[in-house]
Every structure is written in structure tokens, then in C-alpha cells.
Biotite code that builds the C-alpha atoms (Angstrom):
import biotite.structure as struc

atoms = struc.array([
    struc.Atom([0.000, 0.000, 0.000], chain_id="A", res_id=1, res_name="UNK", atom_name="CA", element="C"),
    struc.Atom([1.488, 3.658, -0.394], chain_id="A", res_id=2, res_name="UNK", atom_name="CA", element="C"),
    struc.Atom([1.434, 5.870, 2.266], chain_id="A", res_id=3, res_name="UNK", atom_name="CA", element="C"),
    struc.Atom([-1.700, 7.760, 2.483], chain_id="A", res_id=4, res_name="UNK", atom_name="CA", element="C"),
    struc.Atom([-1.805, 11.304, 3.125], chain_id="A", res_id=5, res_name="UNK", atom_name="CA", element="C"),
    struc.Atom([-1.578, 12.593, 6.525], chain_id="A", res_id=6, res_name="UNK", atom_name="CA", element="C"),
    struc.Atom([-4.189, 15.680, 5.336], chain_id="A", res_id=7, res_name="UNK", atom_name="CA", element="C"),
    struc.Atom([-6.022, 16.954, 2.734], chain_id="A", res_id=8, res_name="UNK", atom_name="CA", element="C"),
    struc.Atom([-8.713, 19.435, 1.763], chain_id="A", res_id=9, res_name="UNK", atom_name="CA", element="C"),
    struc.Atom([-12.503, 20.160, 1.100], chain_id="A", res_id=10, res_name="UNK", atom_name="CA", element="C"),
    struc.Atom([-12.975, 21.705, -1.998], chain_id="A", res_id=11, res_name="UNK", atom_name="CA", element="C"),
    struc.Atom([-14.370, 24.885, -0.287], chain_id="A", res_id=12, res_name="UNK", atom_name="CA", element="C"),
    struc.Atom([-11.028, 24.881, 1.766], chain_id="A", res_id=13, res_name="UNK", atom_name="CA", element="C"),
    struc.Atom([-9.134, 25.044, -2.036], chain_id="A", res_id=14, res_name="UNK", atom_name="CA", element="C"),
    struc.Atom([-11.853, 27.494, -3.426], chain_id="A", res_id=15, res_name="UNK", atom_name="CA", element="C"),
    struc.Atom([-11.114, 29.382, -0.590], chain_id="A", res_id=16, res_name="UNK", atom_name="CA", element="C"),
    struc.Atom([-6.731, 28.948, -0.670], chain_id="A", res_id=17, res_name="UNK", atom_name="CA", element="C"),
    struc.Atom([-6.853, 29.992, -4.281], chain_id="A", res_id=18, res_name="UNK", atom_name="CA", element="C"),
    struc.Atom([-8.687, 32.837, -2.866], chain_id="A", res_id=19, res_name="UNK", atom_name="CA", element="C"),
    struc.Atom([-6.377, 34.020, -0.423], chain_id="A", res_id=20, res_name="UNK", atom_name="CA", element="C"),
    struc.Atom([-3.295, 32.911, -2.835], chain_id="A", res_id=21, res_name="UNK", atom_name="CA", element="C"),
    struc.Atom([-4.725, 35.409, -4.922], chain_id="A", res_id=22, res_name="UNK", atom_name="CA", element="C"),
    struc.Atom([-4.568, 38.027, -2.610], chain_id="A", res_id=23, res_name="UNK", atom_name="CA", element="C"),
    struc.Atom([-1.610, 37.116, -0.099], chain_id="A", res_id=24, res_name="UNK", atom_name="CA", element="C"),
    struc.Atom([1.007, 34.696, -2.294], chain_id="A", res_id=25, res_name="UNK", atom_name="CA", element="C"),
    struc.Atom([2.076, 31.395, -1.222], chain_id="A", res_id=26, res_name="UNK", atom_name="CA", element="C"),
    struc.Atom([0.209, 29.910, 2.033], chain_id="A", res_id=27, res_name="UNK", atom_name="CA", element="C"),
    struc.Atom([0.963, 28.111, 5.060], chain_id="A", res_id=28, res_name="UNK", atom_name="CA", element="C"),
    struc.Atom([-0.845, 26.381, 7.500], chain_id="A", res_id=29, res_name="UNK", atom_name="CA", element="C"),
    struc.Atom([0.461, 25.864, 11.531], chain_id="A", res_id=30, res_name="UNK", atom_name="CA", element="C"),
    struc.Atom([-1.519, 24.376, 14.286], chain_id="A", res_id=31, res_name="UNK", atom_name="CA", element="C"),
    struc.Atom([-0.325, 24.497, 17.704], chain_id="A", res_id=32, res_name="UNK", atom_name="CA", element="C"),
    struc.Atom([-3.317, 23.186, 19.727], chain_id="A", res_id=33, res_name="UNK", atom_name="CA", element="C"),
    struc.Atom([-4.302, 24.613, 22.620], chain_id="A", res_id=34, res_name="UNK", atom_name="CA", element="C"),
    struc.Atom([-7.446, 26.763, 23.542], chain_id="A", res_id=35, res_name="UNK", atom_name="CA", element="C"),
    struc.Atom([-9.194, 29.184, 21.461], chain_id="A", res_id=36, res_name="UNK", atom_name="CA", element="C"),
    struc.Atom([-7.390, 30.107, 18.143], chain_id="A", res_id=37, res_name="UNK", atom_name="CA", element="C"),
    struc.Atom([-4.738, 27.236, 18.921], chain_id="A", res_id=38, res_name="UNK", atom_name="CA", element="C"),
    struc.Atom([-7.149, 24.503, 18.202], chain_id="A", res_id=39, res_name="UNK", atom_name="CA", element="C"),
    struc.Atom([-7.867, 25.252, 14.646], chain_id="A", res_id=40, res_name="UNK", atom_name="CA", element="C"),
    struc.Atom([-5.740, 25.797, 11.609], chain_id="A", res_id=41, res_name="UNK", atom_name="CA", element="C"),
    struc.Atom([-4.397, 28.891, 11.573], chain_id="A", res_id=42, res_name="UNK", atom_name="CA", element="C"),
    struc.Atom([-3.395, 29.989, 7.786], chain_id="A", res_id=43, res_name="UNK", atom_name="CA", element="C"),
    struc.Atom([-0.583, 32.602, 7.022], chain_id="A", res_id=44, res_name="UNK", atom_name="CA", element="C"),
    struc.Atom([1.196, 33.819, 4.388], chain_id="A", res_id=45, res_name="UNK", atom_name="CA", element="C"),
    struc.Atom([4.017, 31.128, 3.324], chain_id="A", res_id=46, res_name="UNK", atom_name="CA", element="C"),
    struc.Atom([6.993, 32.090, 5.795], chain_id="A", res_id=47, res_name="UNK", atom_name="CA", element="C"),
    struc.Atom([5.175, 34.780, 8.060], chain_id="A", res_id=48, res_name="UNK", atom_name="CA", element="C"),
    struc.Atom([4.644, 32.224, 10.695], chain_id="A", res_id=49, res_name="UNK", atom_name="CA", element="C"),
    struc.Atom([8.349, 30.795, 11.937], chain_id="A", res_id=50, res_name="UNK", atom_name="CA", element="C"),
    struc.Atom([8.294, 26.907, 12.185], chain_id="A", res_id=51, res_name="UNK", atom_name="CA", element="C"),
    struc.Atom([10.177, 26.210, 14.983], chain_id="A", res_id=52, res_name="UNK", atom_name="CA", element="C"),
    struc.Atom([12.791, 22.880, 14.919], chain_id="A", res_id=53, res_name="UNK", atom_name="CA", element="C"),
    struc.Atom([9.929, 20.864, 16.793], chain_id="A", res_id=54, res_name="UNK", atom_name="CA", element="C"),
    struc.Atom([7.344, 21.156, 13.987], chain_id="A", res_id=55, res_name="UNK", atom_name="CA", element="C"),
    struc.Atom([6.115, 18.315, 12.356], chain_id="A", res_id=56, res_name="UNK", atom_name="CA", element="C"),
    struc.Atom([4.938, 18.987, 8.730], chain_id="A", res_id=57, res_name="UNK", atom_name="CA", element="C"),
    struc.Atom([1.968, 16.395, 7.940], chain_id="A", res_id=58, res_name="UNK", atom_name="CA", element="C"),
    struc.Atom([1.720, 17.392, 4.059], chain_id="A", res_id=59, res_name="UNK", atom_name="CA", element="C"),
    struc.Atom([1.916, 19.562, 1.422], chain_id="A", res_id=60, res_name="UNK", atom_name="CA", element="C"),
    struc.Atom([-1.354, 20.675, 0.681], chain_id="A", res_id=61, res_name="UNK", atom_name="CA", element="C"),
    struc.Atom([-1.424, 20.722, -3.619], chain_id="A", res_id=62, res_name="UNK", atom_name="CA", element="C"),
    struc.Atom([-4.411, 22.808, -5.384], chain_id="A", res_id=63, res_name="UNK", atom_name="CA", element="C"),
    struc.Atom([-4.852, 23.151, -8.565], chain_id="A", res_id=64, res_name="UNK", atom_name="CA", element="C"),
    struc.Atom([-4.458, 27.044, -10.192], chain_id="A", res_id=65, res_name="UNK", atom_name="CA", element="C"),
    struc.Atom([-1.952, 26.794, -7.177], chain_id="A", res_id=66, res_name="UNK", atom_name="CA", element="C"),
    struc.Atom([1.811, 26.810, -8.467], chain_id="A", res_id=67, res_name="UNK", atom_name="CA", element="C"),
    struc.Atom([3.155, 26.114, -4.823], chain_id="A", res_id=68, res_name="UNK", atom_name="CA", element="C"),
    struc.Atom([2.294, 23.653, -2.338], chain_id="A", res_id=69, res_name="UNK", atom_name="CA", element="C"),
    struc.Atom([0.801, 24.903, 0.708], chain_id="A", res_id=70, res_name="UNK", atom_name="CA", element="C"),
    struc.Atom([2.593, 23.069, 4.118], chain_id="A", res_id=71, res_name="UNK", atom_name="CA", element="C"),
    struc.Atom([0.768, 22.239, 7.291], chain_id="A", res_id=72, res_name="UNK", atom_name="CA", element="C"),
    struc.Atom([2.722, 22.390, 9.862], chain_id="A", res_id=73, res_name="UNK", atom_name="CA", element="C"),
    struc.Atom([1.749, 21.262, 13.425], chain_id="A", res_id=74, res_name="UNK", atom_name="CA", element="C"),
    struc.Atom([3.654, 21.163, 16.640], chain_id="A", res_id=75, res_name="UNK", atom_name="CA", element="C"),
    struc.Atom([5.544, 18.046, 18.295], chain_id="A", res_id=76, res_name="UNK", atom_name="CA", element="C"),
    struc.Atom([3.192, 17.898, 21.071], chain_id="A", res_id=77, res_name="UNK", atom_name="CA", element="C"),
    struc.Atom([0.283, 17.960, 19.139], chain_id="A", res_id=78, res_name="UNK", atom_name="CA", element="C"),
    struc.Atom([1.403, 15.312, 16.275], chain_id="A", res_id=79, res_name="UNK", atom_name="CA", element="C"),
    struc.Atom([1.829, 12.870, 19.183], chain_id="A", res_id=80, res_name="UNK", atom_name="CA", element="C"),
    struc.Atom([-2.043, 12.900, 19.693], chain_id="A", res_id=81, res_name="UNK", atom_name="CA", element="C"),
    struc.Atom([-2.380, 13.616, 15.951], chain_id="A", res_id=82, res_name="UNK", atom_name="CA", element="C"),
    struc.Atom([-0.158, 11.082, 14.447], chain_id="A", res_id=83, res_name="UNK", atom_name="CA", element="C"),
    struc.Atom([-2.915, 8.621, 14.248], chain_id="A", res_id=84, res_name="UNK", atom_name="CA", element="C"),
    struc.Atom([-5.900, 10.587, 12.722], chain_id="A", res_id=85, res_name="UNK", atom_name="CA", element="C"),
    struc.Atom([-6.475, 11.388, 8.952], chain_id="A", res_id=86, res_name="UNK", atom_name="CA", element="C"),
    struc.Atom([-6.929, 15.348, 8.988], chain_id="A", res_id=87, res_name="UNK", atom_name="CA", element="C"),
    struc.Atom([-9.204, 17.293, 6.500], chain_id="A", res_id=88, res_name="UNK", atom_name="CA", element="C"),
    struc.Atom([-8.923, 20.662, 6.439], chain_id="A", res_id=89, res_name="UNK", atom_name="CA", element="C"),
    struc.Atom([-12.013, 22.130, 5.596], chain_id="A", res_id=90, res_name="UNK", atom_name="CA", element="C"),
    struc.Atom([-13.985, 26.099, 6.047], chain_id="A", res_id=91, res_name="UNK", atom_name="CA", element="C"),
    struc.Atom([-16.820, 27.312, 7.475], chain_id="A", res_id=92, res_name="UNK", atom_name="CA", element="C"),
    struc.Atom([-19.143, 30.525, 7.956], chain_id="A", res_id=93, res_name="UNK", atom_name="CA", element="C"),
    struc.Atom([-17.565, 32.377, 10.358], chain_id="A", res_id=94, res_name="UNK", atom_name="CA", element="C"),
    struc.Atom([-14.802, 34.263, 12.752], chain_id="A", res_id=95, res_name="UNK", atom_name="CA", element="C"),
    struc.Atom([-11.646, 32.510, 12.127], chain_id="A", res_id=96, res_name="UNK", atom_name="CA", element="C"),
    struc.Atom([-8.282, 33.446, 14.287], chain_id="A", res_id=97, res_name="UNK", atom_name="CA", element="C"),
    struc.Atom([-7.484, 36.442, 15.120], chain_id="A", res_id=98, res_name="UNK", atom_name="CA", element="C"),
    struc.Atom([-4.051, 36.380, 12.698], chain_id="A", res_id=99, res_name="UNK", atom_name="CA", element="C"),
    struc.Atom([-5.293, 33.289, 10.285], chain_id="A", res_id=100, res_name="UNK", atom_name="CA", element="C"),
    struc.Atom([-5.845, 34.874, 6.516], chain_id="A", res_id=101, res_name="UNK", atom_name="CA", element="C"),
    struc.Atom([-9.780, 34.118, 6.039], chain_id="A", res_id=102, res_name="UNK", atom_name="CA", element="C"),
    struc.Atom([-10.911, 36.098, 9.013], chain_id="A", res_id=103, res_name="UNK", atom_name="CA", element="C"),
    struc.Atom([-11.299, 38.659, 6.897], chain_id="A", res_id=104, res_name="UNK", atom_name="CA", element="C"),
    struc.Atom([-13.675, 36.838, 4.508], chain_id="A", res_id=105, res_name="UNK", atom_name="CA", element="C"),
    struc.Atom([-16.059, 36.046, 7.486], chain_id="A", res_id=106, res_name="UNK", atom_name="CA", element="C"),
    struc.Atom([-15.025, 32.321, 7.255], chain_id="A", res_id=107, res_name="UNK", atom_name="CA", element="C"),
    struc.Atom([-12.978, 30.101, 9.382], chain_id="A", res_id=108, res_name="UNK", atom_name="CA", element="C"),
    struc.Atom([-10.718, 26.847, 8.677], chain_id="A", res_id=109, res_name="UNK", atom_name="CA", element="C"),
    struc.Atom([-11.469, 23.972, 10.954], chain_id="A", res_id=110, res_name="UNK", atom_name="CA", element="C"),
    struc.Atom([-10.147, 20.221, 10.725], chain_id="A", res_id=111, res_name="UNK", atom_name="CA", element="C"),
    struc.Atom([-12.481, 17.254, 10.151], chain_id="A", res_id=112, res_name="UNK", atom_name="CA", element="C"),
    struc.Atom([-10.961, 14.139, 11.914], chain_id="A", res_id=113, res_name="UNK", atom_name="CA", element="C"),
    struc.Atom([-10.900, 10.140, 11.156], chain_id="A", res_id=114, res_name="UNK", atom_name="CA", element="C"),
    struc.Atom([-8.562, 7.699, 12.957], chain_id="A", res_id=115, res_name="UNK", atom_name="CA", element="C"),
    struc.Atom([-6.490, 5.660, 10.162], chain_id="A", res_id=116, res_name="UNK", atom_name="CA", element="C"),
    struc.Atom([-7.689, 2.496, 9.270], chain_id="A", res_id=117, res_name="UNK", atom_name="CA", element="C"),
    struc.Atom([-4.943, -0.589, 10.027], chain_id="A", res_id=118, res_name="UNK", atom_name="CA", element="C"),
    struc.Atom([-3.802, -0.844, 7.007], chain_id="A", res_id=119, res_name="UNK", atom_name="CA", element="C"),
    struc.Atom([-3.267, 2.904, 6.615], chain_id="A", res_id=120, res_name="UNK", atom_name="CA", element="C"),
    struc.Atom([-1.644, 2.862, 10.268], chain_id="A", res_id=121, res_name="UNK", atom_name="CA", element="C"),
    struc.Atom([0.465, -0.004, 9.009], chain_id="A", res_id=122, res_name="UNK", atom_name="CA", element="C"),
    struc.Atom([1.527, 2.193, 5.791], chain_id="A", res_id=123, res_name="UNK", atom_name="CA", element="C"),
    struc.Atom([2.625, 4.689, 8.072], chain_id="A", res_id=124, res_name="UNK", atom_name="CA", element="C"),
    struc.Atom([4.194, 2.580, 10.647], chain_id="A", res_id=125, res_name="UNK", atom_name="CA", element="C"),
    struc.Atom([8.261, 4.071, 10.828], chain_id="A", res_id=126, res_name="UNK", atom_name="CA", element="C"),
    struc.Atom([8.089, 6.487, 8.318], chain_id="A", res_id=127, res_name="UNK", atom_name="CA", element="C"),
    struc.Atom([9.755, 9.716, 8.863], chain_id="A", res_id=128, res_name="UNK", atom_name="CA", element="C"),
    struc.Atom([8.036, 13.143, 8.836], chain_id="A", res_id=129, res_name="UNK", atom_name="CA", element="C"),
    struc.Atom([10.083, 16.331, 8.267], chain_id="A", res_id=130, res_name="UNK", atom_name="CA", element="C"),
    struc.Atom([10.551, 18.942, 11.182], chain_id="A", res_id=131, res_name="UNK", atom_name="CA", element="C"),
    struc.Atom([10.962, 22.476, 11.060], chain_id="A", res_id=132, res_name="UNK", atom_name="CA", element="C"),
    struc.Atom([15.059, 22.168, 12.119], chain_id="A", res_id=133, res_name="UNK", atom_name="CA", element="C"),
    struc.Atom([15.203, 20.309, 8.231], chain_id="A", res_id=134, res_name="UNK", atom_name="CA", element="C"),
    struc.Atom([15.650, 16.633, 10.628], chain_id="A", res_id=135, res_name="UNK", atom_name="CA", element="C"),
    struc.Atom([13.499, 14.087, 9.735], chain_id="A", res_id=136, res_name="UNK", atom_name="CA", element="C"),
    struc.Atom([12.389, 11.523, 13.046], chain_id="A", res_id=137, res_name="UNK", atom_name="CA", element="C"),
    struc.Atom([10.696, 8.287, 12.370], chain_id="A", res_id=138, res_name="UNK", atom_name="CA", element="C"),
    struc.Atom([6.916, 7.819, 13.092], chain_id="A", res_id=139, res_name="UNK", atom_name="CA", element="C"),
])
């Protein structure tokens, strides 16, 4: 089996991206958990939000009309409870966070959740996943 993605989008999240790609250049997406704003996917403009060396990047989001990838990025602590799960990124009516790009467009990105299925866990089992230092550390 190849390894399935770790995340992916609705197709309002990329009608949205291309959007804001529009408007801003290249994307990123960091989520650091937490409370509040921390607990959803915050989106920036590609290298306005500092990975630190303990960021885990799950993916790179490709959309189409979209010449660069957009990353999502999430913090060590929170891929430990993540590292299981299947993430979607979708968008919804509504107040995003307070520095996250659609807040603006009175939407907000949230993150749709299903745990991988064995075989997909399997897939997965020991392979690496970049962090933000440029090390890679096995899953």
C-alpha cells in the first residue's frame, strides 16, 4: 500500500486557498493546539509564521491554479495525539483566528478528523516526517 496522506482538503477549503493565494502569495498552514485560536488551523502567508525545529509537517497541501504547495505544519506535542488521525482541512461561515488569513472573509478553517484504518496505520508505521530544524524523526 502507499502511504496515504496525513491531510487533505474540502474543496471549499481550495476554493477558498486559491482565494487568499490570490490576494496574499504562497500559504501556510500551523496548528499548535491549545485553547481558542490554537485549536484550529491557523493559515498565514508562506513564511510569516516561523516553524520552529519541533514542527512536524503532515503534508503539502497541492491545489490546482496553485503553483506552490501549501505546508501544514503542526507542533511536536500535538502530532503525538495527531499522528494517528487522517486530517481534512475544511472552512466554514464564520470568525476565524485572530491572525489566520480568512478572518477577513467572514469564514474560518477547521479540521475534520478520522482515525487511520490498520492498514493505513500499518503504511505509516516508521516512516519519517520532516521537522521544522530540516531533521526528519521516524513515526
Amino acid at each position: 500500500m502507499e502511504n496515504p496522506l496525513r491531510v487533505e482538503l474540502t474543496e471549499t477549503a481550495e476554493e477558498l486557498l486559491r482565494k487568499l493565494t490570490a490576494v496574499h502569495g504562497p500559504l501556510m498552514f500551523h496548528q499548535s493546539g491549545g485553547c481558542c485560536d490554537g485549536s484550529s488551523p491557523m493559515c498565514y502567508t508562506a513564511g510569516e509564521f516561523r516553524v520552529g525545529g519541533q514542527d512536524v509537517l503532515l503534508g503539502e497541501l497541492k491545489v490546482a491554479d496553485i503553483q506552490e504547495p501549501i505546508g501544514f505544519w503542526m507542533s511536536a506535542s500535538q502530532f503525538e495525539y495527531w499522528k494517528h488521525t487522517h486530517i481534512t482541512i475544511d472552512v466554514v461561515p464564520g470568525r476565524g483566528g485572530g491572525f489566520s488569513l480568512e478572518t477577513p472573509e467572514g469564514m474560518r478553517f477547521l479540521i475534520r478528523s478520522r482515525l487511520f484504518t490498520d492498514d493505513e496505520a500499518r503504511a505509516l508505521d516508521g516512516t519519517p516526517v520532516l521537522l521544522g530544524s530540516g531533521a526528519t524523526q521516524l513515526v
